[in-house]
MARLUMLUM-761290 format. One line per 2 residues: their letters; for each residue x, y, z of N, C-alpha, C. Coordinates in steps of 0.1 Angstrom, whole numbers, padded with zeros to 4 digits. Atoms other than C-alpha are relative to their C-alpha. Layout:
BEGIN
a = X:Y:Z:X:Y:Z:X:Y:Z  ... .
// end
This chain:
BEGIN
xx = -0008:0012:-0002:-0210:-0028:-0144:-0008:-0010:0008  0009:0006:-0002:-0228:-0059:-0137:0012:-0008:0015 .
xx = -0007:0004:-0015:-0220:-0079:-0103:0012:-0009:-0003  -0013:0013:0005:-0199:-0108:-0121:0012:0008:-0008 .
xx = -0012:-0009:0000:-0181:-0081:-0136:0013:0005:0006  -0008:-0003:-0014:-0170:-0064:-0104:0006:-0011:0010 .
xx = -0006:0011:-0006:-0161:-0096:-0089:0014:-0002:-0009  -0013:0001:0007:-0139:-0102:-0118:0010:0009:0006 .
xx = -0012:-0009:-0002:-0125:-0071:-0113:0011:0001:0012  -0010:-0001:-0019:-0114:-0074:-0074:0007:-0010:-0002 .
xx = -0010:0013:0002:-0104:-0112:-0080:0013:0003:-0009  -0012:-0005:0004:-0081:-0097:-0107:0011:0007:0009 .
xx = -0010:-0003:-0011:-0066:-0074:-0079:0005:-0002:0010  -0001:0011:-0010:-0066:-0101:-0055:0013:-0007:-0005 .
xx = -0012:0007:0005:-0043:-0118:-0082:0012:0002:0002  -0009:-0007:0001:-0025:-0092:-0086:0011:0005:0014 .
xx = -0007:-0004:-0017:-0014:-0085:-0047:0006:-0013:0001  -0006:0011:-0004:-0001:-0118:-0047:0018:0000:-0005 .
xx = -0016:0002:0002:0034:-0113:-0063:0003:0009:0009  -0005:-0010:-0009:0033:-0079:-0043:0004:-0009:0011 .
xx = 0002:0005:-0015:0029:-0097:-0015:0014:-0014:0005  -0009:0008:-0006:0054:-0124:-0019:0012:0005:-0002 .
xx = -0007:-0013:0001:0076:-0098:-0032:0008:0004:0015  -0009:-0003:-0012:0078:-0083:0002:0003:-0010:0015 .
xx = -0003:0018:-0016:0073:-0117:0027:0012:-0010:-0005  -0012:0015:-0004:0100:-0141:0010:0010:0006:-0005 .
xx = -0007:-0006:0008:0119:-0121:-0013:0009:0011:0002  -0008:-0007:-0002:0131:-0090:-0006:0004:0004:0015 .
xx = 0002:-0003:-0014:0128:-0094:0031:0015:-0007:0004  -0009:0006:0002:0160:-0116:0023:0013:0008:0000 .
xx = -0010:-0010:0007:0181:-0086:0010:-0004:0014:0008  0005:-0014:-0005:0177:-0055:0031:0009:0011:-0006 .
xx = -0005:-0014:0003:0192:-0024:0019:-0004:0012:0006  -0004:-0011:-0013:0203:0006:0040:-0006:-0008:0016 .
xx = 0001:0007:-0013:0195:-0020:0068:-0015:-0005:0001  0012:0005:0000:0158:-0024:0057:-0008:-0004:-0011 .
xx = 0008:0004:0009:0131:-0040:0041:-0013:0008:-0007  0013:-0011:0003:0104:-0021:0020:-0013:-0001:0003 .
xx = 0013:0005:0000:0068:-0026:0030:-0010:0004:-0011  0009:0004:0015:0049:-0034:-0008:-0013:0007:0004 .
xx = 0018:0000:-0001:0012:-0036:0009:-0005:0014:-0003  0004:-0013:-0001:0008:0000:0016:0000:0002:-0015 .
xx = -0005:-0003:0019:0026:0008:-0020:-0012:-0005:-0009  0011:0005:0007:-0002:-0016:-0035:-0013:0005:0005 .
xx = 0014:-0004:-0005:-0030:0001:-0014:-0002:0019:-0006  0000:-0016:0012:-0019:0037:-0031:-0002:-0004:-0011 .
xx = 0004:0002:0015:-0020:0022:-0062:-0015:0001:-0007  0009:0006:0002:-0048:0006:-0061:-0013:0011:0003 .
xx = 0007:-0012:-0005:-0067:0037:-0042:0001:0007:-0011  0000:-0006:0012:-0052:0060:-0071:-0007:-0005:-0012 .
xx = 0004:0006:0011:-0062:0041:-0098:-0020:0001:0004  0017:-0001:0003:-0104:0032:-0084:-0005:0008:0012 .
xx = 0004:-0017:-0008:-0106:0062:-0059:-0008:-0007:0013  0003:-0004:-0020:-0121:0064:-0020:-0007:-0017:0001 .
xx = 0007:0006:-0002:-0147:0036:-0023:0010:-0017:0000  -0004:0009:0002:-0124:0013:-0040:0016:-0005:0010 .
xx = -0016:0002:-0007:-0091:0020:-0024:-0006:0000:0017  0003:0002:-0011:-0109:0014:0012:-0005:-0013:-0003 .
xx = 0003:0012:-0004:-0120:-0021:0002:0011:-0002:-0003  -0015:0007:0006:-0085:-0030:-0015:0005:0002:0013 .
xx = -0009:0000:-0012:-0071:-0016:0018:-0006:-0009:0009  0005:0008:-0015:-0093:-0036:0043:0004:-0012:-0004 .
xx = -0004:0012:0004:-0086:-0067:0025:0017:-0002:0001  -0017:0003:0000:-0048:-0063:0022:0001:0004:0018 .
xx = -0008:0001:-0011:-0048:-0053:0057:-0004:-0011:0009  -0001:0018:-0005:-0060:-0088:0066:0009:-0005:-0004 .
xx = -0008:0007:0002:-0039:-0101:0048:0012:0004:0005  -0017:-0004:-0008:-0010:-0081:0065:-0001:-0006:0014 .
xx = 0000:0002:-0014:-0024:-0087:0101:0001:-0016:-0001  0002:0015:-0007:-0031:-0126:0095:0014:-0009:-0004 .
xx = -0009:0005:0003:0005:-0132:0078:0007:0002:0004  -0010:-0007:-0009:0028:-0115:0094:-0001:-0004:0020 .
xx = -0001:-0002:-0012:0038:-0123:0129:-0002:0012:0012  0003:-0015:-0009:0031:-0100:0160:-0013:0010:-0005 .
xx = 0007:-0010:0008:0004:-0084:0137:-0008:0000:0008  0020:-0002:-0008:-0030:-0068:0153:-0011:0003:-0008 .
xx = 0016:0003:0011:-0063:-0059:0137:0002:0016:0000  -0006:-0014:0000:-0044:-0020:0138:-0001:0000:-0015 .
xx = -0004:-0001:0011:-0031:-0027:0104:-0013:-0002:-0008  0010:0003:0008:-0067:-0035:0090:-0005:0015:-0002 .
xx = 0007:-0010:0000:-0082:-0003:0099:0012:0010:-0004  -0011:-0008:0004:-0049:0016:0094:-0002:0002:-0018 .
xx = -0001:-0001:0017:-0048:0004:0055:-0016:0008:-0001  0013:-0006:0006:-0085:0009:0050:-0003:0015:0001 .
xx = -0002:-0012:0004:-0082:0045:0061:0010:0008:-0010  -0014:0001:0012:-0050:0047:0038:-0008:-0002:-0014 .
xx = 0010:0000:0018:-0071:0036:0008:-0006:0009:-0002  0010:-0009:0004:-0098:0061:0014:0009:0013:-0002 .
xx = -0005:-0006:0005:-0073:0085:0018:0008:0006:-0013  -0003:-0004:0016:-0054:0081:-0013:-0009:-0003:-0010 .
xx = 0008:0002:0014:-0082:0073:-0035:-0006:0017:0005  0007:-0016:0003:-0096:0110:-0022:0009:0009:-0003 .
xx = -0013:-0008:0003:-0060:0126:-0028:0001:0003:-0015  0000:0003:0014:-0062:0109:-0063:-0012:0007:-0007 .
xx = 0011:-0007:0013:-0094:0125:-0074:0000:0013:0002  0006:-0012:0000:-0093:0159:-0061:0019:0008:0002 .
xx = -0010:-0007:-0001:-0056:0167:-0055:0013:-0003:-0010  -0014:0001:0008:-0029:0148:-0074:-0008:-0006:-0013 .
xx = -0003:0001:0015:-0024:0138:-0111:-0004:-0019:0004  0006:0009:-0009:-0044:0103:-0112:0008:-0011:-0015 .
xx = -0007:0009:0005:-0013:0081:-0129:0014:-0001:0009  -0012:0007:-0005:0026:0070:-0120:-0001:0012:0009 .
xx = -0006:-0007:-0011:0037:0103:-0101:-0012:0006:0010  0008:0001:-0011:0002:0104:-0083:0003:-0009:0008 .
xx = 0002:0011:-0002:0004:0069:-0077:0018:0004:0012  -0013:-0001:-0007:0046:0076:-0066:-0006:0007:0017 .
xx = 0004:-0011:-0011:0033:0109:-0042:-0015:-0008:0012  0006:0006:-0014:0006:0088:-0026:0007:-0011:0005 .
xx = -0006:0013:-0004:0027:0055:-0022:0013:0006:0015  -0006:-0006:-0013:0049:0081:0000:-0006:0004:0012 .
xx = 0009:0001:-0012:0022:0095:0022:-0003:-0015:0004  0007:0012:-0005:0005:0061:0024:0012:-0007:0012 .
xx = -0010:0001:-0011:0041:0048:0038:0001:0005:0010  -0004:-0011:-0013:0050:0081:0060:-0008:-0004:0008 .
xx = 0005:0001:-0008:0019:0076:0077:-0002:-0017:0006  -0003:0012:-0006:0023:0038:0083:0011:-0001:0011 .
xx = -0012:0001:-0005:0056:0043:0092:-0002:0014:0017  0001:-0009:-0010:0045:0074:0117:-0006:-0010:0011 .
xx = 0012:0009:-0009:0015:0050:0131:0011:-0012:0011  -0009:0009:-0010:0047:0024:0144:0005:0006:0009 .
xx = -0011:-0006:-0006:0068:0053:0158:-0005:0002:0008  0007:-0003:-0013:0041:0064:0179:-0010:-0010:0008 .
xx = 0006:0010:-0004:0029:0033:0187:0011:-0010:0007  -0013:0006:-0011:0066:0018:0199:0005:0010:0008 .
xx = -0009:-0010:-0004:0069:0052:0211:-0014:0001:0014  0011:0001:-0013:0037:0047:0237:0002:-0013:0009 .
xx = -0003:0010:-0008:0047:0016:0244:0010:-0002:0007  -0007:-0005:-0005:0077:0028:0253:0015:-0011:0000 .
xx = -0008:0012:0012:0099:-0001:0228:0010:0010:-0002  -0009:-0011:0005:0124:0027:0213:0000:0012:0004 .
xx = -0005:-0017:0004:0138:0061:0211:-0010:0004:-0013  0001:-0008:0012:0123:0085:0183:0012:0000:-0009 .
xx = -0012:0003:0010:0158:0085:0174:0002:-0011:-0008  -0008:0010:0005:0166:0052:0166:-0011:-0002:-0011 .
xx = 0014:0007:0009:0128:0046:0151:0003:0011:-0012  0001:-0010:0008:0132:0079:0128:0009:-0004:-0013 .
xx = -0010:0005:0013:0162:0065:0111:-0006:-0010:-0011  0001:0016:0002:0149:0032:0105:-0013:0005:-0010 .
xx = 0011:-0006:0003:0113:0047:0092:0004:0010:-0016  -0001:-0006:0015:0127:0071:0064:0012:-0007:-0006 .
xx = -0008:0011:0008:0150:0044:0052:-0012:-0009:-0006  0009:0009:0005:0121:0022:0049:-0008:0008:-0008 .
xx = 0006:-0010:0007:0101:0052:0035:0002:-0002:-0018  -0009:0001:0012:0128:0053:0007:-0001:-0009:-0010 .
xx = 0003:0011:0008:0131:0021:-0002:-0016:-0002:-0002  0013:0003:0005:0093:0015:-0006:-0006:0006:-0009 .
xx = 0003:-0006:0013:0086:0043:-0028:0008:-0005:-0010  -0008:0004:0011:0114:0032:-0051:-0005:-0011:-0006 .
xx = 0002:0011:0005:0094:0000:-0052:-0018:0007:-0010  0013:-0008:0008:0064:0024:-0065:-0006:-0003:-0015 .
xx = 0002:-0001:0015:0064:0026:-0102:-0003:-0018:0001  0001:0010:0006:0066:-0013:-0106:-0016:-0006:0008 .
xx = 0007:0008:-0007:0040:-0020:-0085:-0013:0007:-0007  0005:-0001:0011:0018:0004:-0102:0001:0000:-0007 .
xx = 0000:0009:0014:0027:-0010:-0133:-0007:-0009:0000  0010:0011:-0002:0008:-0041:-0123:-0009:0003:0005 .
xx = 0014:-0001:0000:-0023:-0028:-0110:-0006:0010:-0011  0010:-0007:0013:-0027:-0002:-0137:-0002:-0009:-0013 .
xx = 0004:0013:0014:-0024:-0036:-0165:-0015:-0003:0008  0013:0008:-0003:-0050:-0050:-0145:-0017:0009:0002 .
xx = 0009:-0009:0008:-0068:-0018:-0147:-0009:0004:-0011  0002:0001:0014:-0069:-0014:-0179:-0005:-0010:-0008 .
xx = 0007:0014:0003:-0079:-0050:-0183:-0013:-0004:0005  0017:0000:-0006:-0110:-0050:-0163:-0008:0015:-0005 .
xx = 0003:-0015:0005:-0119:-0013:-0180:-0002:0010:0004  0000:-0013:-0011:-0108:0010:-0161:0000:0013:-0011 .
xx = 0001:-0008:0007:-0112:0047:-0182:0003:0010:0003  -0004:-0014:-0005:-0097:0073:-0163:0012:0001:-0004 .
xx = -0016:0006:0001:-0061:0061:-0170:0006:0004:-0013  -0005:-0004:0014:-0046:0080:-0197:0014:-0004:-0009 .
// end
């Protein structure tokens, strides 16, 4: 793959995080269900992991987690390094443990959450912001809804997969 290639290919998934993304900042942040909103990013950082494995899904995460820490209020430089481990993780899940399409893509889009969603509990839970109780509820509701948002989200990075020539993707 030549360098103008690989550029295409990330700008493509640059493109592509952008409905994610407004998806979860204007749109569904609007409409909560079971009392919460789903967090996309992660969802698109499994994807995106699953689909171009450890190397790729650790830059797709460092980049989205700029973009989470510098759009989002209250955000810190947590969520940068958070996703980026999250990519490497599912993109090494994806090659050596799970099935490397939708119900990989589903199965890491849950880890990738769980462990976001753990990273707050014990992080409002040091700061000493909440109960475990109250956070626990709130957390596998968000859990919930965010996988459900799974499949569509890989649906759009595996087109754009497949469009930049991805070949693992059956």
């Amino acid at each position: 793959m030549t360098t103008q290639d690989w550029l295409y290919k990330w700008f493509r998934y640059a493109l592509a995080l952008l409905p994610v993304w407004w998806l979860d900042a204007y749109l569904l942040s609007r409409w909560p269900v079971w009392g919460v909103t789903p967090v996309l990013l992660p969802v698109a950082v499994a994807a995106v992991s699953v689909l171009e494995g450890v190397s790729g899904g650790a830059g797709f995460g460092f980049g989205t987690g700029l973009l989470w820490a510098g759009a989002y209020a209250g955000s810190d430089g947590s969520r940068v390094i958070l996703l980026t481990l999250l990519g490497m993780l599912g993109g090494a899940l994806s090659r050596y443990a799970l099935a490397q399409g939708l119900l990989g893509c589903v199965l890491c889009s849950a880890v990738t959450v769980g462990l976001v969603e753990l990273f707050h509990i014990l992080r409002e839970l040091f700061l000493v912001r909440a109960t475990f109780a109250s956070m626990a509820g709130v957390a596998l509701a968000q859990l919930a809804w965010s996988v459900c948002w799974s499949p569509l989200v890989y649906w759009l990075f595996a087109r754009v997969y497949r469009r930049v020539g991805g070949d693992r993707l059956a």
